[in-house]
Predicted model as a PDB file, atoms N, CA, C, CB and O in Angstrom, pLDDT in the B-factor column:
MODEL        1                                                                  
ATOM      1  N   UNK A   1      94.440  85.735 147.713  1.00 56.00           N  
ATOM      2  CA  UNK A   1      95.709  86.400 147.471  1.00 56.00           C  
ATOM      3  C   UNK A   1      96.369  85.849 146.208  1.00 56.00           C  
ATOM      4  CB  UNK A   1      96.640  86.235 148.679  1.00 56.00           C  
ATOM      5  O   UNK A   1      96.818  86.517 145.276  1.00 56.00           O  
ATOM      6  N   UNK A   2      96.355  84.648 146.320  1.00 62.00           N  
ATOM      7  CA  UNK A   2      97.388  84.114 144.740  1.00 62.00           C  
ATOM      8  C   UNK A   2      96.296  84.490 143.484  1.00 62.00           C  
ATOM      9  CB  UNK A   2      97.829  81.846 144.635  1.00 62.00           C  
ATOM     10  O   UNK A   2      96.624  84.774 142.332  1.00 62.00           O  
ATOM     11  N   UNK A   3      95.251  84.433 143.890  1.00 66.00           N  
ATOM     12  CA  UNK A   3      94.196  84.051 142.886  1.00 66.00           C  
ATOM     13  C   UNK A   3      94.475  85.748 142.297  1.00 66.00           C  
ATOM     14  CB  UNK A   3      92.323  83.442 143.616  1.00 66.00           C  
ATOM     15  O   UNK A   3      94.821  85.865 141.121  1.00 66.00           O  
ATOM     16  N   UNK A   4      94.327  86.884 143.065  1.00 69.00           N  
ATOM     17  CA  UNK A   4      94.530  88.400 142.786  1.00 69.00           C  
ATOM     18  C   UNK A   4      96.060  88.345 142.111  1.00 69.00           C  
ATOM     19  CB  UNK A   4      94.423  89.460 144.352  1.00 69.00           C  
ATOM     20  O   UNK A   4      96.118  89.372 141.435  1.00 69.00           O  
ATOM     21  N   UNK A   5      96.853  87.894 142.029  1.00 72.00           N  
ATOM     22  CA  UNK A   5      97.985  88.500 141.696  1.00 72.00           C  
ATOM     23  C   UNK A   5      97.750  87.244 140.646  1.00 72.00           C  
ATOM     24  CB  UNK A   5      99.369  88.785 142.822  1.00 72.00           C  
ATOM     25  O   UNK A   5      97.101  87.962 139.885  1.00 72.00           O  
ATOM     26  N   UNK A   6      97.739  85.980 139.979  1.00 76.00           N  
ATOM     27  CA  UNK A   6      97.074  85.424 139.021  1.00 76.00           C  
ATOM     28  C   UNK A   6      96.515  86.620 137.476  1.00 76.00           C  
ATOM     29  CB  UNK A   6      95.829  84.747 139.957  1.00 76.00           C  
ATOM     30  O   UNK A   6      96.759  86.601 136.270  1.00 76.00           O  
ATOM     31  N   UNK A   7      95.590  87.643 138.501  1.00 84.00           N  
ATOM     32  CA  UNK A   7      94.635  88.223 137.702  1.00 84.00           C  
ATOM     33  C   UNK A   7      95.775  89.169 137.292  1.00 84.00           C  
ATOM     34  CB  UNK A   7      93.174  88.799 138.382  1.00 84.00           C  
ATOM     35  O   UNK A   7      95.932  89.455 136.105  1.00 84.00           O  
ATOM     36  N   UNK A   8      96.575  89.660 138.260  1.00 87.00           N  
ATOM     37  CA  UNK A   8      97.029  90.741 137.750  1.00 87.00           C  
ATOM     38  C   UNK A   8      98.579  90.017 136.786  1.00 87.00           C  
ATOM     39  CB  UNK A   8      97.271  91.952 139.148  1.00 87.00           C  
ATOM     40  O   UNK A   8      99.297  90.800 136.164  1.00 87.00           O  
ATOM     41  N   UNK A   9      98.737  89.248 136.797  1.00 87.00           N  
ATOM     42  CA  UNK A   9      99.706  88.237 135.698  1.00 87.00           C  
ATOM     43  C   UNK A   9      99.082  88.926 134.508  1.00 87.00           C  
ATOM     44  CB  UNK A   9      99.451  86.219 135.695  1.00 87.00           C  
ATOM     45  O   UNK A   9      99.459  89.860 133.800  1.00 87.00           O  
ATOM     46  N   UNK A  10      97.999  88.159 134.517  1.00 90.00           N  
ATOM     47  CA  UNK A  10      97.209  87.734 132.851  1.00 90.00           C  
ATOM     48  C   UNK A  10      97.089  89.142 132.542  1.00 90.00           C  
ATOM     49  CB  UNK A  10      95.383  86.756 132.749  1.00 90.00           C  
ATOM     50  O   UNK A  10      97.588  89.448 131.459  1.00 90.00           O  
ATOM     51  N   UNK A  11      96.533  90.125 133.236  1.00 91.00           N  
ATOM     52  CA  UNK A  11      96.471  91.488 133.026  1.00 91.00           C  
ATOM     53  C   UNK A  11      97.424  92.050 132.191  1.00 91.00           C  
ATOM     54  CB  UNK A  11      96.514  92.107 134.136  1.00 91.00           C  
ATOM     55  O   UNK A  11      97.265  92.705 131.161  1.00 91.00           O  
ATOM     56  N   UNK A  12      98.016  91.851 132.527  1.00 92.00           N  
ATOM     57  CA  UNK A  12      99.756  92.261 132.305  1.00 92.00           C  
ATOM     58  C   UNK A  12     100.100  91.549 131.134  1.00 92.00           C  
ATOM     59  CB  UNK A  12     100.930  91.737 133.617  1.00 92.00           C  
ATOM     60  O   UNK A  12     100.227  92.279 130.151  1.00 92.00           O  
ATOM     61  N   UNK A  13     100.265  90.498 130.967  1.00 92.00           N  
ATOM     62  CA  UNK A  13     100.283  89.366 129.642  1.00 92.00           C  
ATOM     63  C   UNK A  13      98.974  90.373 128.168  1.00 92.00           C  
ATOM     64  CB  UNK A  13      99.253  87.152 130.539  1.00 92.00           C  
ATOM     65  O   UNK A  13      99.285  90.807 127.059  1.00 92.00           O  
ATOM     66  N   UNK A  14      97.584  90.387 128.890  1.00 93.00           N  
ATOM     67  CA  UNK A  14      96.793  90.467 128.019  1.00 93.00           C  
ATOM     68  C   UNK A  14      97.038  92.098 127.292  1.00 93.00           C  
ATOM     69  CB  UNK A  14      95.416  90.090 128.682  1.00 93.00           C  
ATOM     70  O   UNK A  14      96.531  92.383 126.207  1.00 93.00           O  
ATOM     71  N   UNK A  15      97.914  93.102 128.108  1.00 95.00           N  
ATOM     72  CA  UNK A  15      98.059  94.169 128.060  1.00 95.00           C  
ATOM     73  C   UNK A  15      99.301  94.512 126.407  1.00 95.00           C  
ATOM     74  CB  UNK A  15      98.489  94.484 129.669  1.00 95.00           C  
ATOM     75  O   UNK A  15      99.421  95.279 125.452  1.00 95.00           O  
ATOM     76  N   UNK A  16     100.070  93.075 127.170  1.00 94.00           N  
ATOM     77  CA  UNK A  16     101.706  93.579 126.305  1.00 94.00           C  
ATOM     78  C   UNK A  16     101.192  92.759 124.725  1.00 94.00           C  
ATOM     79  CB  UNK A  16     103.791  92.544 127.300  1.00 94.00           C  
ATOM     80  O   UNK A  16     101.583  93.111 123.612  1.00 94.00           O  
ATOM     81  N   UNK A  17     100.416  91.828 124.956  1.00 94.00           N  
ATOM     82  CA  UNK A  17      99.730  90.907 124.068  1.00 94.00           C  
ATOM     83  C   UNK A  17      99.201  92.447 122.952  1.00 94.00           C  
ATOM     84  CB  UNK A  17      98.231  89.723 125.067  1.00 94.00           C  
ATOM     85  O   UNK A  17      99.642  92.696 121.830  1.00 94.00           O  
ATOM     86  N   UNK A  18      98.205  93.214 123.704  1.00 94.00           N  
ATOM     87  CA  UNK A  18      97.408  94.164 123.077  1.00 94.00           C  
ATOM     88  C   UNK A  18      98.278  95.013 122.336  1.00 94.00           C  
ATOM     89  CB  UNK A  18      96.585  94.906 123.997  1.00 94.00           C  
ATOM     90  O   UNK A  18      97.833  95.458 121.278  1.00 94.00           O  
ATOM     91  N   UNK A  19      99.695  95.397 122.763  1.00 93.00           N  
ATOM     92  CA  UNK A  19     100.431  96.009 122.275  1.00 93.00           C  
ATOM     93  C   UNK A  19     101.365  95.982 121.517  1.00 93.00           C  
ATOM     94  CB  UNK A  19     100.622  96.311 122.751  1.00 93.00           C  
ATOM     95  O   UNK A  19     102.000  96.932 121.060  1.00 93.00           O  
ATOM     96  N   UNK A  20     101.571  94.212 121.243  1.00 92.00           N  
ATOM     97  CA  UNK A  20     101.944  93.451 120.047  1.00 92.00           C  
ATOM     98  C   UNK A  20     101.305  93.725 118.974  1.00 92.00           C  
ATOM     99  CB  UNK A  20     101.833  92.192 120.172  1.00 92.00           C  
ATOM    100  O   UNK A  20     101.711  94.278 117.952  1.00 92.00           O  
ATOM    101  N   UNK A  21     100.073  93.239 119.290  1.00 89.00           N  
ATOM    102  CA  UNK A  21      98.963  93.402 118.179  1.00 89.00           C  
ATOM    103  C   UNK A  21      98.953  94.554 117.389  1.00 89.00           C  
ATOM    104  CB  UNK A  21      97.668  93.378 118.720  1.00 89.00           C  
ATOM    105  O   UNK A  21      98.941  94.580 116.159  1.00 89.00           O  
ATOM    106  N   UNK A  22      98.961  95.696 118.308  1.00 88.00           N  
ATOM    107  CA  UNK A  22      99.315  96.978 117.613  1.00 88.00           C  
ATOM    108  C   UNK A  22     100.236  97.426 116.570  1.00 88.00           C  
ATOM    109  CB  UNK A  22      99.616  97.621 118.377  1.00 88.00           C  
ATOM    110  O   UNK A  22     100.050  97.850 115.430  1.00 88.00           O  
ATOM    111  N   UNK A  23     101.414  97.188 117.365  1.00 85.00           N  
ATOM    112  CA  UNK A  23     102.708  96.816 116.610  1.00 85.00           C  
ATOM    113  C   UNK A  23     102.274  96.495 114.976  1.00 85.00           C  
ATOM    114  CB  UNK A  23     103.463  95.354 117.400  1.00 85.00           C  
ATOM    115  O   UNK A  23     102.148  97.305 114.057  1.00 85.00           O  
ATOM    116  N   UNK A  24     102.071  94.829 114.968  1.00 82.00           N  
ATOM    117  CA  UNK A  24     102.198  94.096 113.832  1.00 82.00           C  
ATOM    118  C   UNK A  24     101.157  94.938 112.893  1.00 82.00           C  
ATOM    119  CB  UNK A  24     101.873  92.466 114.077  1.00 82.00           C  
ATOM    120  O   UNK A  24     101.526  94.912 111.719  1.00 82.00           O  
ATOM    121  N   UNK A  25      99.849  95.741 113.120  1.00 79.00           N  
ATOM    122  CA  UNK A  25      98.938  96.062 112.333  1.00 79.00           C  
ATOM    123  C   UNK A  25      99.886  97.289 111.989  1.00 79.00           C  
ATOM    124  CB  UNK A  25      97.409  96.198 112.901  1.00 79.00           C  
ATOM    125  O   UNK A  25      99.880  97.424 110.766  1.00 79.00           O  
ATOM    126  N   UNK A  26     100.518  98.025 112.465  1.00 78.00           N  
ATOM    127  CA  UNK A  26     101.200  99.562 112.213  1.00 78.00           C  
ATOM    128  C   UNK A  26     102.196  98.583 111.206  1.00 78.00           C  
ATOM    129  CB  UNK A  26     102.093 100.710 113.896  1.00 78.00           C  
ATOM    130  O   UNK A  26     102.208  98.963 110.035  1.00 78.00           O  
ATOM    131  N   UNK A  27     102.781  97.738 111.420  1.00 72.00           N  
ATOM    132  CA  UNK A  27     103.898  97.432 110.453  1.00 72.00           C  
ATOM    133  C   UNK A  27     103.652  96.700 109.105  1.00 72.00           C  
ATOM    134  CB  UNK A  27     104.838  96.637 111.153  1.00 72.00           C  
ATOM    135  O   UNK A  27     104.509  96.650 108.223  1.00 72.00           O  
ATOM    136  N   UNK A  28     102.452  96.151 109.011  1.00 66.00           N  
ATOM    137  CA  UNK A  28     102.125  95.702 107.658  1.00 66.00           C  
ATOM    138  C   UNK A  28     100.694  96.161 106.929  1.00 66.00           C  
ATOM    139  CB  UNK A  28     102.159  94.209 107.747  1.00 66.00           C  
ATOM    140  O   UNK A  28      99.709  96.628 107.501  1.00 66.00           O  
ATOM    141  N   UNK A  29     100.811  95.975 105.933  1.00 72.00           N  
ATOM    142  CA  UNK A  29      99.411  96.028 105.004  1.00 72.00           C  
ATOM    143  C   UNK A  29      99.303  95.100 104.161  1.00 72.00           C  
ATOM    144  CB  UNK A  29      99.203  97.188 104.172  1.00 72.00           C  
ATOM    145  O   UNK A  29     100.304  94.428 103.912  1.00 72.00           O  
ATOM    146  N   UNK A  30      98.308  94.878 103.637  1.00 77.00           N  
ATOM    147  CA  UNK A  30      97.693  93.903 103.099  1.00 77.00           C  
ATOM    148  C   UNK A  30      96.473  94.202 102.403  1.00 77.00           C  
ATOM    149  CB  UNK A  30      97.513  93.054 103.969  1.00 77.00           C  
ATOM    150  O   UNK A  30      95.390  94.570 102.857  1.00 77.00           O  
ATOM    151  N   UNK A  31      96.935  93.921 100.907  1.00 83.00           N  
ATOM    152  CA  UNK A  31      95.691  94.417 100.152  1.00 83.00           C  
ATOM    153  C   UNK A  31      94.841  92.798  99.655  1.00 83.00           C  
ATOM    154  CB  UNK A  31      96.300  95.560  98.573  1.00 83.00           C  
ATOM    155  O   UNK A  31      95.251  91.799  99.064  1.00 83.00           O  
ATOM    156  N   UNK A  32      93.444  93.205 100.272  1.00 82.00           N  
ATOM    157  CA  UNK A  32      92.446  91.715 100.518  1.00 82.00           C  
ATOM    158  C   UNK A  32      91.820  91.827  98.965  1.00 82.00           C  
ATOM    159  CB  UNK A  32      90.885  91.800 102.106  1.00 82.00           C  
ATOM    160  O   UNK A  32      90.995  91.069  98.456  1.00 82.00           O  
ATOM    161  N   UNK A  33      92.345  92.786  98.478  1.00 92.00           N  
ATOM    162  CA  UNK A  33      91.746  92.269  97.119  1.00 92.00           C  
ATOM    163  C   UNK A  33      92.699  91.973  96.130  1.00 92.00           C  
ATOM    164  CB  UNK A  33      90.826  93.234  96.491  1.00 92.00           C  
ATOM    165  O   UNK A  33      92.389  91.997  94.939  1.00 92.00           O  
ATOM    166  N   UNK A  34      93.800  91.705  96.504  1.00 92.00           N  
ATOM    167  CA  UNK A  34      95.182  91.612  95.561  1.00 92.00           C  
ATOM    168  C   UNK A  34      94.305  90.096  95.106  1.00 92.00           C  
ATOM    169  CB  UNK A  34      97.248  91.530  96.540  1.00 92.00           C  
ATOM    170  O   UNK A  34      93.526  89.382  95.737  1.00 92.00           O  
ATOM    171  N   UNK A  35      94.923  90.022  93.555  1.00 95.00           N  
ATOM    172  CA  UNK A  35      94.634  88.153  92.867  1.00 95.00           C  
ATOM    173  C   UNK A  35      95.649  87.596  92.883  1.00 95.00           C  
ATOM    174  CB  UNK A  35      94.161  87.797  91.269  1.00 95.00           C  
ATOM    175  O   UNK A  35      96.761  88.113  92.993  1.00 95.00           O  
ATOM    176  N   UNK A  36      95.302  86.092  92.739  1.00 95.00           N  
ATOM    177  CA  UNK A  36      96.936  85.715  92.933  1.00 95.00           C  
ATOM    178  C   UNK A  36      97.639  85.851  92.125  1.00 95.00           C  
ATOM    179  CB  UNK A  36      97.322  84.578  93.196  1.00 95.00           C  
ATOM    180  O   UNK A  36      98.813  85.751  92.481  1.00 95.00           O  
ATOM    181  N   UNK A  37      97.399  86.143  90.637  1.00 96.00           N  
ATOM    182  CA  UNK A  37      98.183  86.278  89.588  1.00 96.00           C  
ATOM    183  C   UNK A  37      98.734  87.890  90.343  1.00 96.00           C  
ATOM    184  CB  UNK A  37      97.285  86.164  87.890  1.00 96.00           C  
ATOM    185  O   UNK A  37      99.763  87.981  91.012  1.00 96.00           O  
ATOM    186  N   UNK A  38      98.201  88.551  90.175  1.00 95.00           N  
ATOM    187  CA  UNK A  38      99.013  89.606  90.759  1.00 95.00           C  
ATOM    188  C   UNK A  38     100.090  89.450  91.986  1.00 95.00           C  
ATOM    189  CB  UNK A  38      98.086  90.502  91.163  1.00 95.00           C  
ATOM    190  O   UNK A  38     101.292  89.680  91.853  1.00 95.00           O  
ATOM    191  N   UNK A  39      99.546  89.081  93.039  1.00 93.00           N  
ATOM    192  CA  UNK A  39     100.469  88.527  94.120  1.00 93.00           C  
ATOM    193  C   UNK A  39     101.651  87.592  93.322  1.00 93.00           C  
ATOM    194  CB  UNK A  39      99.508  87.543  95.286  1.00 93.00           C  
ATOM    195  O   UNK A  39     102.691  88.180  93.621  1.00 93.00           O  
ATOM    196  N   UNK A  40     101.845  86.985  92.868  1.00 95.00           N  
ATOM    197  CA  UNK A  40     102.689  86.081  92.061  1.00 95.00           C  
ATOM    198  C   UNK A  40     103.792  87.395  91.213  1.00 95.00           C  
ATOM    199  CB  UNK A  40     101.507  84.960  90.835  1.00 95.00           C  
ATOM    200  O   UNK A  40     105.020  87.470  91.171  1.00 95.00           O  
ATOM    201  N   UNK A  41     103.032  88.033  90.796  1.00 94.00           N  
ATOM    202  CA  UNK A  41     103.831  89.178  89.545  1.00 94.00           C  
ATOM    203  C   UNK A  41     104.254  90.357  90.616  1.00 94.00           C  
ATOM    204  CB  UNK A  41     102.482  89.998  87.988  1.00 94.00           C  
ATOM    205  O   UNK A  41     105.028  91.280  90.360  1.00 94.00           O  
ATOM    206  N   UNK A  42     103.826  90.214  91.412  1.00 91.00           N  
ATOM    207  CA  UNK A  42     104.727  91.623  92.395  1.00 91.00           C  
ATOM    208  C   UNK A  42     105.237  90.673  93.672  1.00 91.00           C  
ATOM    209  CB  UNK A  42     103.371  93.314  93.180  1.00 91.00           C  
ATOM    210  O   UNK A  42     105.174  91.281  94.741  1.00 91.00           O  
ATOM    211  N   UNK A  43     105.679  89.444  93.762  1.00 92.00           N  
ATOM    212  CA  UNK A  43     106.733  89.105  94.289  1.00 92.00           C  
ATOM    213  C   UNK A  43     108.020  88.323  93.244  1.00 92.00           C  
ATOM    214  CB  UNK A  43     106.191  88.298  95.380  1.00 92.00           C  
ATOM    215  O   UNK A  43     109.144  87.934  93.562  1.00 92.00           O  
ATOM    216  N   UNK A  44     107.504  88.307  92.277  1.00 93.00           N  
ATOM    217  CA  UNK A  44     107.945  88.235  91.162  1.00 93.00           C  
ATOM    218  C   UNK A  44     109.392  89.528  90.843  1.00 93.00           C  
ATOM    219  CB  UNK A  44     106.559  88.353  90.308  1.00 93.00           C  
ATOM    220  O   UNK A  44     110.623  89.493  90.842  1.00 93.00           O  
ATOM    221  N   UNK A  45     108.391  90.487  90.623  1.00 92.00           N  
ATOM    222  CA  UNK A  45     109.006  91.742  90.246  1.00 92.00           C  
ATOM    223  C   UNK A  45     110.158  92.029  91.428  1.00 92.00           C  
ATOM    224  CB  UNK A  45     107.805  92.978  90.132  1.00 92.00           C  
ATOM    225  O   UNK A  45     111.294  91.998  90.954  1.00 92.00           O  
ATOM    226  N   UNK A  46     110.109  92.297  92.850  1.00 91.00           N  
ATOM    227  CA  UNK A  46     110.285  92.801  94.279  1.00 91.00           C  
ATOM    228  C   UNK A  46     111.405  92.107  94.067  1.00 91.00           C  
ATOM    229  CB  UNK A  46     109.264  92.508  95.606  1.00 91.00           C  
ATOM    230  O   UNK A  46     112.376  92.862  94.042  1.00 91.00           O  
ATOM    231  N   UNK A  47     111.771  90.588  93.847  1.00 91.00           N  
ATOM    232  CA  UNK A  47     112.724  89.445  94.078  1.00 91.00           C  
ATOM    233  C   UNK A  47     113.892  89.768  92.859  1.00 91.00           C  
ATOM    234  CB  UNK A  47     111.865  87.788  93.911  1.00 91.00           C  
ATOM    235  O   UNK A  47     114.828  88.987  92.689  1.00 91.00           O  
ATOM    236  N   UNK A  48     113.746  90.873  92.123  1.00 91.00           N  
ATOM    237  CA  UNK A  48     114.273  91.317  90.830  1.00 91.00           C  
ATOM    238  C   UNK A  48     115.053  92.264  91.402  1.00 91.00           C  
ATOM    239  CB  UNK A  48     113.289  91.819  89.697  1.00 91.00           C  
ATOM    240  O   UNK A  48     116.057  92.530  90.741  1.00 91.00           O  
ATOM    241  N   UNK A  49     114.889  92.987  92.633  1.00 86.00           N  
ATOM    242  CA  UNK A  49     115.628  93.698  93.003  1.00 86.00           C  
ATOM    243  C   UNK A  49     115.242  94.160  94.508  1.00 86.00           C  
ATOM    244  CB  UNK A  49     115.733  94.585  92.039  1.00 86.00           C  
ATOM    245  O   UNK A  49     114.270  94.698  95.038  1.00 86.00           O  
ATOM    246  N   UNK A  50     116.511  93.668  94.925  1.00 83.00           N  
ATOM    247  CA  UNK A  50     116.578  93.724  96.935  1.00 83.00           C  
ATOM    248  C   UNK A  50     116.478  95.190  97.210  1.00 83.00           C  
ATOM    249  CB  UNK A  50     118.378  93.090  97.867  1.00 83.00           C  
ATOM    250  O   UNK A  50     116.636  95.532  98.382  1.00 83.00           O  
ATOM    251  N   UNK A  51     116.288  95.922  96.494  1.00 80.00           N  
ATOM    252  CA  UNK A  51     116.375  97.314  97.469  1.00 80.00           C  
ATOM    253  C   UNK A  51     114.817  97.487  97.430  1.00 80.00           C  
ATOM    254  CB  UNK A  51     117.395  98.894  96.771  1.00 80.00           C  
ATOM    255  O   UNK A  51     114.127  97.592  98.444  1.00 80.00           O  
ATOM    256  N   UNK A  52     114.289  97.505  96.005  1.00 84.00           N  
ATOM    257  CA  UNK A  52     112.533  97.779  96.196  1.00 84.00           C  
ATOM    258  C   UNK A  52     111.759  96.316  96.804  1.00 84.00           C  
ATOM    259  CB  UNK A  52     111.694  98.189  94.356  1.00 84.00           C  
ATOM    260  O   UNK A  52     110.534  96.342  96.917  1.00 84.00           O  
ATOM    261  N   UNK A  53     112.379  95.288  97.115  1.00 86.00           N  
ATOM    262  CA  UNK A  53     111.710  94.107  98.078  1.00 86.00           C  
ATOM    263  C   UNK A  53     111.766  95.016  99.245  1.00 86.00           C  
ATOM    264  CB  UNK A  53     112.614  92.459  98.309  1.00 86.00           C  
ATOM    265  O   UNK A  53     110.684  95.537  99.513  1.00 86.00           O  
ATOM    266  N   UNK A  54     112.911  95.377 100.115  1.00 82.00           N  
ATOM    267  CA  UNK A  54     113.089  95.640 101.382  1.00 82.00           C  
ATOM    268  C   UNK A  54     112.450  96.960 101.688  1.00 82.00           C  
ATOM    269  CB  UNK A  54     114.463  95.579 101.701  1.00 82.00           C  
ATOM    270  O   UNK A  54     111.968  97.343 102.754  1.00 82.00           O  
ATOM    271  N   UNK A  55     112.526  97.453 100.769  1.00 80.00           N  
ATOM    272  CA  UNK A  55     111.147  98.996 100.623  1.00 80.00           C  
ATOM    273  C   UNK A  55     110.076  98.530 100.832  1.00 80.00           C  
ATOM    274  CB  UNK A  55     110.795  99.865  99.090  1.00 80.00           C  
ATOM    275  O   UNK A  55     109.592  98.928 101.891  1.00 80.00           O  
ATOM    276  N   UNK A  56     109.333  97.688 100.151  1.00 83.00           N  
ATOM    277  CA  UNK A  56     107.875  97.299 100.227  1.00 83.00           C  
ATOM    278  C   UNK A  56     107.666  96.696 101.397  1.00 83.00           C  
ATOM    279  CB  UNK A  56     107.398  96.421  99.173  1.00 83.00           C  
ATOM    280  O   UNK A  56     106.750  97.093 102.118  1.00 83.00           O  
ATOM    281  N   UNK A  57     108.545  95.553 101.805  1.00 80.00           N  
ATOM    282  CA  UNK A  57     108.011  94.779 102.988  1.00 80.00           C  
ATOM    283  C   UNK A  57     108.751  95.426 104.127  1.00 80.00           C  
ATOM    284  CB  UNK A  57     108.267  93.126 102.913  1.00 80.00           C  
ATOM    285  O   UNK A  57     108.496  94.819 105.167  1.00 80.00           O  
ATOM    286  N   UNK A  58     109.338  96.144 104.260  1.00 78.00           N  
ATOM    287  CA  UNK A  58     110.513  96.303 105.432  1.00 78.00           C  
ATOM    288  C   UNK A  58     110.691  98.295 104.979  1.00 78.00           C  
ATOM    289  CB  UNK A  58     112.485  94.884 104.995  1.00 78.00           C  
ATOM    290  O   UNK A  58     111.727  98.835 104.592  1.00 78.00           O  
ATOM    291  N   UNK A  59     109.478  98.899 105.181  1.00 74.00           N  
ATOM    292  CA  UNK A  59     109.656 100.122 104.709  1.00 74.00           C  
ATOM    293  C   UNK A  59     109.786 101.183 106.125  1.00 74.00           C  
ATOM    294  CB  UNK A  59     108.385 100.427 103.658  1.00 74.00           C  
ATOM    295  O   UNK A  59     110.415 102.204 106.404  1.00 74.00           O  
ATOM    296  N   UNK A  60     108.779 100.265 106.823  1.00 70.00           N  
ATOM    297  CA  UNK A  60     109.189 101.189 108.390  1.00 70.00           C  
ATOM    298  C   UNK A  60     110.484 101.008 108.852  1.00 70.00           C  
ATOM    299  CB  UNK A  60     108.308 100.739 109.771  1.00 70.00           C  
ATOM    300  O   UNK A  60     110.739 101.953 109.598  1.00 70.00           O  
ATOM    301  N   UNK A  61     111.616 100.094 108.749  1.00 69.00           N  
ATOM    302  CA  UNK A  61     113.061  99.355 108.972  1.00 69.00           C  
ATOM    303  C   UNK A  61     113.539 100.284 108.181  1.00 69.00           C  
ATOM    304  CB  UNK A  61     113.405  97.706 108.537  1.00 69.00           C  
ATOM    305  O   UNK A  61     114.429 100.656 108.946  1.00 69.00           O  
ATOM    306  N   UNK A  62     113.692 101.124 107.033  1.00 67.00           N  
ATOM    307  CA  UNK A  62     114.687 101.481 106.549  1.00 67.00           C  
ATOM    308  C   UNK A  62     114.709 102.964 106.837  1.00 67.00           C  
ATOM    309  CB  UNK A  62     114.763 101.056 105.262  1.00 67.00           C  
ATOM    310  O   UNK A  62     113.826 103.821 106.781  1.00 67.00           O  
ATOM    311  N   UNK A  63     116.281 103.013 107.240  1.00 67.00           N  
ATOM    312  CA  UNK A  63     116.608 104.600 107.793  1.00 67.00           C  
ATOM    313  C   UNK A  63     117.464 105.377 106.881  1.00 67.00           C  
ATOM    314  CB  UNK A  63     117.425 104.632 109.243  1.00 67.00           C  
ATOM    315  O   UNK A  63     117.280 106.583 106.715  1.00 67.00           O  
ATOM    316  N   UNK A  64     118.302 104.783 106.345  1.00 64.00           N  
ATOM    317  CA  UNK A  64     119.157 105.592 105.065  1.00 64.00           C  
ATOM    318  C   UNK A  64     118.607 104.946 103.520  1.00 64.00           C  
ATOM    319  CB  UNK A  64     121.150 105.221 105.236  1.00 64.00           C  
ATOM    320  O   UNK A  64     118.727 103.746 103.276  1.00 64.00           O  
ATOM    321  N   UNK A  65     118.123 105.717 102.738  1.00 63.00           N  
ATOM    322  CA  UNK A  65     117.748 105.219 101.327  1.00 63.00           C  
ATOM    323  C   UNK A  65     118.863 105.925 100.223  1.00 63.00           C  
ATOM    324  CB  UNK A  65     116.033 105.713 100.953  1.00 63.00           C  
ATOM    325  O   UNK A  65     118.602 106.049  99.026  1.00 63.00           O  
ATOM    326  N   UNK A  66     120.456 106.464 100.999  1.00 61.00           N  
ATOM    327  CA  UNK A  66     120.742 106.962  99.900  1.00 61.00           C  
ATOM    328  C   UNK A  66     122.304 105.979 100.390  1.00 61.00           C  
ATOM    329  CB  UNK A  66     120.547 108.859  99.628  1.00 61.00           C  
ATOM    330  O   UNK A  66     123.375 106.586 100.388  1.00 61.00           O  
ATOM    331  N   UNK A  67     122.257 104.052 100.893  1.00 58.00           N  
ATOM    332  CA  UNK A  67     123.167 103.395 101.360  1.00 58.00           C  
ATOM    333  C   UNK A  67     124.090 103.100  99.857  1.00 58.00           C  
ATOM    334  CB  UNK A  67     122.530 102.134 102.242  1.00 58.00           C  
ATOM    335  O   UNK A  67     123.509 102.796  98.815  1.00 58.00           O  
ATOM    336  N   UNK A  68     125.498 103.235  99.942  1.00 52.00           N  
ATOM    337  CA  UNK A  68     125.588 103.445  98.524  1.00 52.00           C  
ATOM    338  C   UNK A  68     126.026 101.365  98.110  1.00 52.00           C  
ATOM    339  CB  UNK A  68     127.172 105.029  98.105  1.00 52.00           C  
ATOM    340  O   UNK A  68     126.705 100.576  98.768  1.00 52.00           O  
ATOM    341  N   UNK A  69     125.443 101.212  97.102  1.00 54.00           N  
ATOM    342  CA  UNK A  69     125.065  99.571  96.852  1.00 54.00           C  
ATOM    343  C   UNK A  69     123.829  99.495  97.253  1.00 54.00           C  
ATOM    344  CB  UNK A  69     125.912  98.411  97.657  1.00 54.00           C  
ATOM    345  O   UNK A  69     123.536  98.332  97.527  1.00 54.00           O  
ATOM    346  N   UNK A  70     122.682 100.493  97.460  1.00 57.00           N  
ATOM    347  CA  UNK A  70     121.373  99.399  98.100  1.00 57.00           C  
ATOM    348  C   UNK A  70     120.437 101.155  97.527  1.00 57.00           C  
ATOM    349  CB  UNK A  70     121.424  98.613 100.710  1.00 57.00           C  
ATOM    350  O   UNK A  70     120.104 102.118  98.218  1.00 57.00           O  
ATOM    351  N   UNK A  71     120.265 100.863  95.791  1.00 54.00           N  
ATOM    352  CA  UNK A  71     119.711 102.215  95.425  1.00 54.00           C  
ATOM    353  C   UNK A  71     118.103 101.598  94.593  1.00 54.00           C  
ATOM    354  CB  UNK A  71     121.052 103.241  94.200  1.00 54.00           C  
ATOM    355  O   UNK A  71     118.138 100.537  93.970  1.00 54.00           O  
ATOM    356  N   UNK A  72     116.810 102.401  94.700  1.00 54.00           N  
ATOM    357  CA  UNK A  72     115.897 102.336  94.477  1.00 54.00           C  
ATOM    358  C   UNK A  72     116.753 102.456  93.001  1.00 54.00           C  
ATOM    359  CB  UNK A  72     114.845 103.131  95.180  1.00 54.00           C  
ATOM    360  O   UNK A  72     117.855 102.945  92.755  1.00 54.00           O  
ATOM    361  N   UNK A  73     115.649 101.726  92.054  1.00 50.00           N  
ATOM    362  CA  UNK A  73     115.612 102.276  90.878  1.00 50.00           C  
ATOM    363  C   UNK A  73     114.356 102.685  89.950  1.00 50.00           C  
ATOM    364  CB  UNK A  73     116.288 101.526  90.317  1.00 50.00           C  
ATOM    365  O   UNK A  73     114.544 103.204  88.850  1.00 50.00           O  
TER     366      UNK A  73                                                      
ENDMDL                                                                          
END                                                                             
């Protein structure tokens, strides 16, 4: 009896676990061939201006793009 409801714990854990995972892959990308000089020059650039940082990394998060103070350029 404990040992069955044990299983069905971890079940449950390994389930919401699976659906984290999901989550985080839908919310980011990652380009495996970026160099670091590049990586360096496009966080470089991004840090030049908070509205296209929070676009790039935080693009599924943003719901109004026309917030007035927070304009793509």
């Amino acid at each position: 009896m404990i040992a069955e409801q044990d299983n069905t714990k971890y079940a449950k854990v390994l389930k919401d676990f699976d659906k984290f995972c999901v989550r985080i892959q839908q919310a980011t990308s990652i380009d495996i061939h970026e160099t670091a000089d590049s990586k360096l020059k496009r966080i470089k650039a991004k840090e030049n201006s908070y509205a296209e940082w929070f676009e790039f990394y935080f693009s599924k998060f943003r719901k109004n793009k026309s917030v007035p103070g927070f304009t793509l350029s």
